[in-house]
C-alpha positions in Angstrom: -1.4 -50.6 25.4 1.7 -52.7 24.8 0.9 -55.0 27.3 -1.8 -55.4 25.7 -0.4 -56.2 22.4 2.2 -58.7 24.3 -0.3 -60.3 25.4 -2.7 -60.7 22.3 1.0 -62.0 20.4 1.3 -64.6 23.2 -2.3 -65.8 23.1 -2.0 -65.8 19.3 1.2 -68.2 20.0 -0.2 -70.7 22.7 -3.0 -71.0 20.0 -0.9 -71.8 17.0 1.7 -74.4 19.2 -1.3 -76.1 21.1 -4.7 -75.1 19.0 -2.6 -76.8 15.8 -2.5 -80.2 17.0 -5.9 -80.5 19.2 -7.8 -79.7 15.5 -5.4 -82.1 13.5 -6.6 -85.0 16.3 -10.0 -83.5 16.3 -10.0 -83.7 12.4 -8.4 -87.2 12.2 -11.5 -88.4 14.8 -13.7 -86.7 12.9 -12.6 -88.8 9.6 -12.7 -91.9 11.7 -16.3 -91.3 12.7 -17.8 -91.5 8.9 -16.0 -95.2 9.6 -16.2 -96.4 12.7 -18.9 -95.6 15.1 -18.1 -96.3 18.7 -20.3 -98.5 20.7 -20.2 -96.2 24.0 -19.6 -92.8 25.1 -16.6 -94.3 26.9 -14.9 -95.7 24.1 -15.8 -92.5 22.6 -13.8 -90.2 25.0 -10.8 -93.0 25.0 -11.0 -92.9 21.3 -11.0 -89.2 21.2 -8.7 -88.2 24.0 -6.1 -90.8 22.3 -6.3 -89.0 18.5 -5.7 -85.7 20.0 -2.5 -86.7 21.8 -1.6 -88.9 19.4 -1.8 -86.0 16.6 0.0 -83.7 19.3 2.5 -85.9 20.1 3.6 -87.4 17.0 2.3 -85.2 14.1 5.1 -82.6 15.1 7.5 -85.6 14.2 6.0 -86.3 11.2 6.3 -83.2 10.0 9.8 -82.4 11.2 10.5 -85.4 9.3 8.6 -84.9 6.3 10.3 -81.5 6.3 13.4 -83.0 6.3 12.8 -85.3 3.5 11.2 -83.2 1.0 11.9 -79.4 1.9 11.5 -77.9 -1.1 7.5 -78.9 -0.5 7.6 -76.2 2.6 8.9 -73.7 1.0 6.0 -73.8 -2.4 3.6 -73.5 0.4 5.4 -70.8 1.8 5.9 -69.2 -1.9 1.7 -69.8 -2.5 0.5 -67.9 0.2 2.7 -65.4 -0.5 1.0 -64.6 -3.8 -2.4 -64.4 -2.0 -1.0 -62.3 0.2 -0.9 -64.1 3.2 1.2 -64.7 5.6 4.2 -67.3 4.7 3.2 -69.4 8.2 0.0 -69.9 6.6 2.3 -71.8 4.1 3.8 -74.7 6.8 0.0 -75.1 8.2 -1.4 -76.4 5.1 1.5 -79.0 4.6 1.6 -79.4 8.6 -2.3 -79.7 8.9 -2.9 -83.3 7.2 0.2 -84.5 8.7 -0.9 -84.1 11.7 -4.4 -85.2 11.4 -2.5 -88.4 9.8 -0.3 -88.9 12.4 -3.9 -89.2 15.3 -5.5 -91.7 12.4 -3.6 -94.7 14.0 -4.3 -94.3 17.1 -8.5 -94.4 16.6 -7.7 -98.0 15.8 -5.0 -99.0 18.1 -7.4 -97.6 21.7 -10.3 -99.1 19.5 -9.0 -102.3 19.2 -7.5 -102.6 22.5 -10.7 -101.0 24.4 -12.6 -104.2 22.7 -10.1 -106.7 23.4 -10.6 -105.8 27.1 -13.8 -105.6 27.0 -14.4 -109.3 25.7 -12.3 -110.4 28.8 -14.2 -108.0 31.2 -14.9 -111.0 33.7 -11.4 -112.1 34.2 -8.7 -111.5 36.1 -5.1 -110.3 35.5 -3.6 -113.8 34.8 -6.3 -114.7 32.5 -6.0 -111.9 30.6 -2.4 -111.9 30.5 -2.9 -115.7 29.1 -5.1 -114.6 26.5 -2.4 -112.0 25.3 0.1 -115.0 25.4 -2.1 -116.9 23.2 -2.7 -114.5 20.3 1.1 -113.7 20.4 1.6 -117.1 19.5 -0.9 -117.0 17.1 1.3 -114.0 15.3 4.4 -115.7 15.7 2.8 -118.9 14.2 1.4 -117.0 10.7 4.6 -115.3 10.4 
């Protein structure tokens, strides 16, 4: 039976480190879809995929850093599920949680944007394209 047991803890682990951060992106595209429709099942996927790693990638940060900043904000959460009687790890997700999903938001618009930006230039090649980009950097440059 212990191996059993091992193995259930170890399961419950992978879930908590990996199952976190695919439902914070998950969450954060969900958000973005009251929005911003996508136009294609492509750009859905891109859009989707994107969040997800964006929310796994970074979101950790955010909250190391948030953590960091204001501690005292982890340990109330800590302190609240304690007086439900649950457990104190229950605490850090509902801080961690809308970090996370926060930290996926920008990249819905980033892929979005970028996704339409190549698909307006779908016809040209890697110069023209590459011109474009040029152009609209200018453009920034210019306004500031």
């Amino acid at each position: 039976m212990p191996a059993i047991e091992t193995t259930t803890a170890g399961g419950a682990a992978l879930i908590k480190i990996f199952g976190v951060p695919v439902l914070a992106g998950a969450a954060a595209t969900a958000l973005v879809f009251l929005f911003m429709w996508p136009r294609t099942l492509r750009e859905a996927f891109l859009r989707l995929t994107s969040t997800i790693a964006a929310s796994g990638i970074f979101g950790p940060f955010a909250v190391m850093a948030l953590h960091s900043w204001w501690p005292t904000l982890f340990d109330s959460a800590r302190s609240v599920t304690v007086l439900y009687g649950a457990d104190p790890a229950l605490g850090v997700l509902f801080i961690a949680g809308p970090v996370m999903v926060l930290a996926g938001l920008p990249a819905w618009w980033l892929i979005g944007g970028v996704i339409r930006w190549l698909d307006r230039r779908r016809d040209k090649d890697i110069g023209e394209i590459a011109h474009d980009a040029a152009e609209i950097v200018k453009d920034v440059r210019g306004a500031l």
